[in-house]
C-alpha positions in Angstrom: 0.0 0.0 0.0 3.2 2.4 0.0 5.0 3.7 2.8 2.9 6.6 5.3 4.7 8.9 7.8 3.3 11.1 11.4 1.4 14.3 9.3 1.2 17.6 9.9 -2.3 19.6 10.7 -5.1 18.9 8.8 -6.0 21.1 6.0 -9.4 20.5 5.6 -11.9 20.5 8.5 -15.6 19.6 8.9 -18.1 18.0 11.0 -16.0 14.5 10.8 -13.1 16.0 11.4 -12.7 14.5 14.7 -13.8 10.8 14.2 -11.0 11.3 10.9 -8.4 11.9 13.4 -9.9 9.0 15.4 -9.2 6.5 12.6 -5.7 8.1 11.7 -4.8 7.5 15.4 -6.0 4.3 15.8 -3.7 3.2 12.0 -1.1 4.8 13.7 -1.1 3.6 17.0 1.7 0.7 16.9 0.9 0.1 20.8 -1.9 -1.1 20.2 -2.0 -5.0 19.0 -2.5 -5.3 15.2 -6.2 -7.0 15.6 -7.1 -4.5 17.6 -6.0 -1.9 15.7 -7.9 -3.6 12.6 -11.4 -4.4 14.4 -11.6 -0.5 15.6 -10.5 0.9 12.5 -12.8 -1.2 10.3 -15.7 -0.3 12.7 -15.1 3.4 12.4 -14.4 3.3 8.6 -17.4 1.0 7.8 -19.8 3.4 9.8 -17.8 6.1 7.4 -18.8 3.9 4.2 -22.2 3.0 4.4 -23.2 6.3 5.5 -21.7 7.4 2.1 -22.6 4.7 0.0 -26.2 3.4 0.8 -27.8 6.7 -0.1 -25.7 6.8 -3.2 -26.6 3.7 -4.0 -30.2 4.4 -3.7 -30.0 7.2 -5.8 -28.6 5.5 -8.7 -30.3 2.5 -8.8 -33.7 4.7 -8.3 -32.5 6.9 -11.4 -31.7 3.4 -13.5 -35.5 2.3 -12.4 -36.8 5.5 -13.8 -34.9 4.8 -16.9 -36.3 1.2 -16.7 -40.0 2.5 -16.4 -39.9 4.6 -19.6 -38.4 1.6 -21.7 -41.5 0.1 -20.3 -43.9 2.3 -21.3 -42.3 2.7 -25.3 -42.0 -1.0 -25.3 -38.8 -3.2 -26.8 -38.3 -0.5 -29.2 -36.1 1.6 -27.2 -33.7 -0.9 -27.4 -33.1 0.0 -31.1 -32.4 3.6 -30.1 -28.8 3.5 -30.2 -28.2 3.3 -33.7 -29.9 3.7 -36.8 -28.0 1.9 -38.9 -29.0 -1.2 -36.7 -32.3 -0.6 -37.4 -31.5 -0.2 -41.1 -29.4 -3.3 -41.1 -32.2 -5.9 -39.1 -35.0 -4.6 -41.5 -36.7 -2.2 -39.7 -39.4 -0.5 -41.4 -38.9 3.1 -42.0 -41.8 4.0 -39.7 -39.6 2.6 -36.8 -37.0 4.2 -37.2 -38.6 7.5 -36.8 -40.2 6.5 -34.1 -37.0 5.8 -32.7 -35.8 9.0 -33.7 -39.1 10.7 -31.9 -38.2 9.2 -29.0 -34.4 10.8 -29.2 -35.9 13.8 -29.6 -37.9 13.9 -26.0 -34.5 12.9 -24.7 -32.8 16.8 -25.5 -33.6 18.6 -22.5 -32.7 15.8 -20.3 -29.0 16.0 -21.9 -29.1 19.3 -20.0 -30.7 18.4 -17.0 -27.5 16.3 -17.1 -25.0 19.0 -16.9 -26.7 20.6 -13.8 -26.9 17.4 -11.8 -24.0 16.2 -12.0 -22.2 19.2 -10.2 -25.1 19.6 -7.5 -24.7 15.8 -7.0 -20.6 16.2 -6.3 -21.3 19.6 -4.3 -23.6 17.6 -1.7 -21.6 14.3 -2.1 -18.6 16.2 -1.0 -20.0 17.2 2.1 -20.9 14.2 2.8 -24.8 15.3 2.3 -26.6 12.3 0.1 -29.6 11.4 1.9 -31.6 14.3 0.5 -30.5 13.3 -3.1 -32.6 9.5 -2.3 -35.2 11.4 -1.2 -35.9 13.7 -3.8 -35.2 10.7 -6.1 -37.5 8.4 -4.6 -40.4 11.0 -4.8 -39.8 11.6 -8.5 -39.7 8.4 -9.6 -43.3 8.3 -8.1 -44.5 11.0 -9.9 -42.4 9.8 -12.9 -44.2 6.2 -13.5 -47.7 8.0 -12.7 -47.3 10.9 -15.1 -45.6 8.7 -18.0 -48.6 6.5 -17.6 -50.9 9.6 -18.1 -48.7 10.9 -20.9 -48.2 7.2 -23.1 -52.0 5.7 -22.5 -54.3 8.6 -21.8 -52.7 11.6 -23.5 -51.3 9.5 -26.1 -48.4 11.2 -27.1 -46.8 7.6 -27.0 -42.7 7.5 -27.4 -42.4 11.0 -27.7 -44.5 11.5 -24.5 -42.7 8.9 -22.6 -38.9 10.2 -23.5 -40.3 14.3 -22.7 -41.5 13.0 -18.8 -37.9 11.0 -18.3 -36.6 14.9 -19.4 -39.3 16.1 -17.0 -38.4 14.0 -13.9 -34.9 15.0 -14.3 -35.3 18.4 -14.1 -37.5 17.8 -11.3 -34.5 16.3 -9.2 -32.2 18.9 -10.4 -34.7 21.7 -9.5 -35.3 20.2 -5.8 -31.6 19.3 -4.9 -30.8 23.2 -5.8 -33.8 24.5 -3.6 -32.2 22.3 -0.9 -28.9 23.5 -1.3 -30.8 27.4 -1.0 -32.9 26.2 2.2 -30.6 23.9 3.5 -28.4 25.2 7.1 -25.8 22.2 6.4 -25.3 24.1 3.1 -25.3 28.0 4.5 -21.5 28.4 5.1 -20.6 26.4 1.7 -22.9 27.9 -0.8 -23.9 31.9 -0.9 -24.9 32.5 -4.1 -23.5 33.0 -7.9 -20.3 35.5 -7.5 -17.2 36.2 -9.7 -15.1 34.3 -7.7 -16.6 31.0 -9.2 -14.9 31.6 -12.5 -11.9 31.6 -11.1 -9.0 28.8 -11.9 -11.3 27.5 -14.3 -8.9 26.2 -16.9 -6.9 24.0 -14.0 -10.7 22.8 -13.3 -11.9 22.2 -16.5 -8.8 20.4 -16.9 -9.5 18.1 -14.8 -13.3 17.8 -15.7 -12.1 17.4 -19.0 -10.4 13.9 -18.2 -13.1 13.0 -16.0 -15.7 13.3 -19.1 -13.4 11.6 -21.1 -12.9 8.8 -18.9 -16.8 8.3 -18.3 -17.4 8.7 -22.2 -14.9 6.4 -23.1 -16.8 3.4 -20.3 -20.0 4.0 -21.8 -19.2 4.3 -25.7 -17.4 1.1 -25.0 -20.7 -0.5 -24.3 -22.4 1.3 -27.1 -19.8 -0.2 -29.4 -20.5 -3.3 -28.2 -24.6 -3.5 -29.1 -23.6 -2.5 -32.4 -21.3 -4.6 -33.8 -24.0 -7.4 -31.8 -25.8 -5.7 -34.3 -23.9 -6.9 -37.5 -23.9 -10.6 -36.2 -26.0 -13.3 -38.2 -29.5 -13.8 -36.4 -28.7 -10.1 -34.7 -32.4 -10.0 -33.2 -31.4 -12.8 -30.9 -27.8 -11.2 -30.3 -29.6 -7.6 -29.7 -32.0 -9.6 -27.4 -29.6 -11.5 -24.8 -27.2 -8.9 -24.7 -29.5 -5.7 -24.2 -31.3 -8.6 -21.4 -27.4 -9.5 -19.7 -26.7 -5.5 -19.9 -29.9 -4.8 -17.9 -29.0 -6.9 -15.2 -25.4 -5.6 -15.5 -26.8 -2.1 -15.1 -28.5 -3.0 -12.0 -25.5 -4.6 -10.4 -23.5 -1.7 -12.2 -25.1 0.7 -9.9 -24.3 -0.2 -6.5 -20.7 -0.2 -7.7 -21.1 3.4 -9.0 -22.6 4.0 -5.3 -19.7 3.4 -3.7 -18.1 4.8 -6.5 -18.9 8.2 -5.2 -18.5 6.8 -1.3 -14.6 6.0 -2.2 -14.4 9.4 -3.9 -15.6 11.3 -1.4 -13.6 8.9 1.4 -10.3 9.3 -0.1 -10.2 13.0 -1.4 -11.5 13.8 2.1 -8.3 11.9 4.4 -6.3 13.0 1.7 -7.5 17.0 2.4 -7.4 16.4 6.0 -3.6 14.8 5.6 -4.6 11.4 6.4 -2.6 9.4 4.6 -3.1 6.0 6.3 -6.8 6.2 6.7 -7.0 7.0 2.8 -4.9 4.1 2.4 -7.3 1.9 4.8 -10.5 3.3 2.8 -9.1 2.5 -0.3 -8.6 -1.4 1.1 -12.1 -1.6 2.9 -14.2 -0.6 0.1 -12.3 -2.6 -2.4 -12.9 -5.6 -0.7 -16.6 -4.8 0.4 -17.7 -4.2 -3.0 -16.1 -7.2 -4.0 -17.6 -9.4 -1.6 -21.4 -8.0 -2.9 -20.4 -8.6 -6.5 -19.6 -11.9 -6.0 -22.8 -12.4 -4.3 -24.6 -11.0 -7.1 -22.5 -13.2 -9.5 -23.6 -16.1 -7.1 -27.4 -15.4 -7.8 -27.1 -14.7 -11.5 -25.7 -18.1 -11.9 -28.2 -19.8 -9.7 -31.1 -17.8 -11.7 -29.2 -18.6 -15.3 -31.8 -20.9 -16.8 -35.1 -18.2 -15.8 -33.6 -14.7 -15.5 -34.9 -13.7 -18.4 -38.1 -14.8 -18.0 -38.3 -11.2 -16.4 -37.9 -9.6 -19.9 -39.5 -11.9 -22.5 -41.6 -15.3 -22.7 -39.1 -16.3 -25.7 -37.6 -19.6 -25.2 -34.3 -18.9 -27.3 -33.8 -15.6 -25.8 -33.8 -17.4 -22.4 -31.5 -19.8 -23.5 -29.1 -17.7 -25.3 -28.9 -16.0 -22.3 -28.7 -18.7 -19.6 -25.4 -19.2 -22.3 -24.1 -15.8 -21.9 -25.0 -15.8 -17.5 -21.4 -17.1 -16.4 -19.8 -14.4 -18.7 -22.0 -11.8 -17.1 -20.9 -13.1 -13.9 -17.7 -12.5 -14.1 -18.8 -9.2 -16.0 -20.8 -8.1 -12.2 -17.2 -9.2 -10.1 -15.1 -7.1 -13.0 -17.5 -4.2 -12.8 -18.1 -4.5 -8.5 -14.2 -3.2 -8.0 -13.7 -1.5 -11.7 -15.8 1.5 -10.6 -14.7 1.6 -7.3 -10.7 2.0 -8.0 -11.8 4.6 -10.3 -13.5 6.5 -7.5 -10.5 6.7 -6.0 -8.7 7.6 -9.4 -10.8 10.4 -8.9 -10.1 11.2 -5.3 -6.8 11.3 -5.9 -6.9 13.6 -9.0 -5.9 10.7 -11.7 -8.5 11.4 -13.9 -6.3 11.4 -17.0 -4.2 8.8 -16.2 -7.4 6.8 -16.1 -8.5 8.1 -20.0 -5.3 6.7 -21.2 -5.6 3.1 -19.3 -9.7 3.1 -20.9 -8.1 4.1 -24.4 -5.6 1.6 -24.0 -7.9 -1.2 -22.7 -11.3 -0.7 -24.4 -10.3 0.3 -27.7 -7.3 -1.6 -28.5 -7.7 -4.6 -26.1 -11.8 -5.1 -25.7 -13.3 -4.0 -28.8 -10.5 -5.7 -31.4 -10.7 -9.0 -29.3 -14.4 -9.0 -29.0 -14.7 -8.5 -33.2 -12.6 -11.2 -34.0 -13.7 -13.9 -31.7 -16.8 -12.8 -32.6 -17.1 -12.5 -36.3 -13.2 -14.6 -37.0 -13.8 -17.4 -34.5 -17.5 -17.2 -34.8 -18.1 -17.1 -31.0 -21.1 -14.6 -31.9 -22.3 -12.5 -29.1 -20.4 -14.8 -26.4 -16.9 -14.0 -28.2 -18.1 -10.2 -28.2 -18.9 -10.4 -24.6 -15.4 -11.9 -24.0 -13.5 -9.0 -25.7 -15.0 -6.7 -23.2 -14.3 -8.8 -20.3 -10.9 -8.9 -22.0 -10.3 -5.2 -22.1 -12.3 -4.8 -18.3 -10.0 -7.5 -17.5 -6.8 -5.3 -18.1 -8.3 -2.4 -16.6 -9.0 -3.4 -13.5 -5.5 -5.1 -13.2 -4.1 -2.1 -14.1 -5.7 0.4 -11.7 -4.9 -2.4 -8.9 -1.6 -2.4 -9.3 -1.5 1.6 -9.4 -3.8 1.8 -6.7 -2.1 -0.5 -3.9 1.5 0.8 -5.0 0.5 4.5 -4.5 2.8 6.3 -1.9 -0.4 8.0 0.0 2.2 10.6 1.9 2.9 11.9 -2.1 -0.6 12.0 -2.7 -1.3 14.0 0.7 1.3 16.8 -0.4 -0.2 16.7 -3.7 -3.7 17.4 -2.7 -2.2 20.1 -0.5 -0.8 21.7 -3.7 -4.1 21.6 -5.0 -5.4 23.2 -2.0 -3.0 26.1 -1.8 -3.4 26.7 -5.4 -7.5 27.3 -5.3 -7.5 28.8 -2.1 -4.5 31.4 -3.4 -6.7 32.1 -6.3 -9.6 33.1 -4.8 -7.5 35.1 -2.0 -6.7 37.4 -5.0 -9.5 37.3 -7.0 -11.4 38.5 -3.4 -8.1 41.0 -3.4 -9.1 42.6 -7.2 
């Protein structure tokens, strides 16, 4: 895990501060006997993790049901959406394909709703405040399945209603998390209000946002890439089917991962600000391993479930059995994808964002999607030999991000986030001074 030395005074405070120097006393007290040391510190640190990550978790895996519930209400033709010239190449008739591209359409303003989230989402994730974010979620997708039912089956604006209300409810989260960050005392001493000050340093912060949007864009065209050249497969209807089924049920194991995603971000950057170096360390170990221990749980069921998962999707016997084929693959997929997203939360906290584009170029596109065409198409492994290419390239980077992650030198990374610190608080010392 790298070597970690007695620190300095924190530079970040807030209302954990205390129980953080708790858990950086207890790492660091050799007196103590190593088990003992171990059970209080992974007491303290678990209490840390959940509190982060279960709210998280709720909020993304509410957000993937609302996204569930409008492919619901438009029916198996949203999973055609992600590229015309699929739809061109199966057969589809003309009229489909612009009812696909209706459906697009209703999508826009949501792209935008998007931009705005995302931010609030890191702003009350940083201060450890994510229990509002379930709430507000967990009301909207209320009013989401009610109102898209209203819009699809009584209004009958049909696709184009059903895509405009998933825009709708999203602005609806954005719109409440933004009120509560206006209402909100846990907020008053971090937000108050639009100023000058907030363009300030903006290229250092855009280039880091820059690699971060990379990074994610890279993970999810990967996927993309994927359902399309399932697409050019012979038989691709019952290709498009089992893999749009097995990347459903990856989504919804996807999105606890992402949950403590944000919990490991949020974990690390904090000890790291608060010159921590051995309980960033510690976090980095205990969420590794927890989110690996619920992966292969999930992995366990999927197996167990192989022969009438997809009964949950479709009555079509060769759909179920081309999956039940494809569920060890997506098993290993869930364990891959359970510490994947996690080490690159902690990419994050630690400000490795592009270091992390490069390993995704690298792995997806020169590795995954390369392997997964020829054993594919060459080797005529069909949608199983696509599968494997992405396994193949996860494969790699999840290796890789291991063996950067438990090599890091954790005192480095503290003086490095302090460089970061004195840098944005300098700037806004003189921007305040102009």
């Amino acid at each position: 895990m790298g070597s970690v030395d007695v620190h300095d005074e924190p530079l970040l405070t807030n209302h954990n501060h205390g129980q953080q120097n708790e858990l950086e006393h207890i790492l660091s007290n050799t007196t103590l006997p190593a088990q003992t040391r171990l059970r209080k510190a992974l007491w303290i640190e678990m209490k840390y993790l959940f509190f982060l990550a279960a709210p998280a978790v709720v909020v993304y895996l509410i957000n993937y049901v609302m996204s569930m519930s409008t492919q619901i209400f438009s029916g198996h033709l949203v999973i055609y959406v992600f590229s015309g010239p699929i739809l061109v190449f199966i057969g589809q008739a003309p009229d489909i394909a612009y009812a696909a591209a209706l459906f697009v359409y209703g999508l826009i303003p949501q792209i935008f709703a998007y931009a705005v989230n995302f931010p609030i989402q890191k702003f009350l994730q940083a201060q450890s405040i994510l229990a509002p974010s379930a709430y507000i979620s967990a009301a909207t997708l209320v009013v989401h399945v009610l109102l898209s039912w209203v819009l699809v089956y009584k209004a009958g604006l049909g696709l184009l209603g059903a895509s405009l209300m998933l825009s709708i409810s999203w602005w609806i989260i954005v719109i409440a998390q933004f009120v509560y960050i206006l209402k909100s005392e846990k907020c008053r001493n971090t937000w108050q209000g639009f100023s000058r000050e907030a363009f300030s340093g903006l290229p250092e912060f855009f280039k880091l946002s820059a690699a971060s949007a990379i990074m994610l864009c890279l993970e999810t065209w990967y996927f993309q890439i994927l359902v399309l050249l399932a697409g050019l497969l012979p038989h691709p209807e019952l290709a498009l089917d089992s893999l749009s089924i097995c990347t459903t049920l990856l989504g919804w194991a996807f999105m606890i991962s992402v949950g403590f995603n944000a919990a490991a971000s949020v974990r690390v950057s904090n000890e790291l600000g608060a010159k921590n170096p051995r309980s960033a360390s510690f976090s980095v170990v205990v969420v590794t391993v927890t989110c690996f221990i619920i992966s292969v749980i999930a992995a366990i069921v999927v197996l167990i479930l192989r022969d009438d998962i997809s009964y949950a999707f479709t009555e079509g016997e060769q759909v179920a059995a081309a999956v039940s084929d494809l569920c060890p693959l997506l098993a290993l997929s869930i364990i891959l994808n359970g510490i994947q997203p996690v080490l690159s939360g902690v990419a994050v906290g630690c400000g490795w964002q592009s270091f992390v584009a490069y390993v995704n170029v690298g792995c997806y596109y020169i590795v995954g999607i390369p392997l997964g065409a020829i054993l594919g198409f060459y080797f005529n492994f069909g949608a199983k030999g696509i599968w494997l290419g992405m396994i193949g390239g996860t494969t790699m980077q999840t290796l890789i991000l291991i063996w950067v992650t438990f090599r890091t030198d954790w005192n480095k990374e503290v003086k490095e986030a302090a460089k970061r610190m004195n840098i944005w608080e300098n700037m806004g010392d003189q921007h305040l001074l102009n």
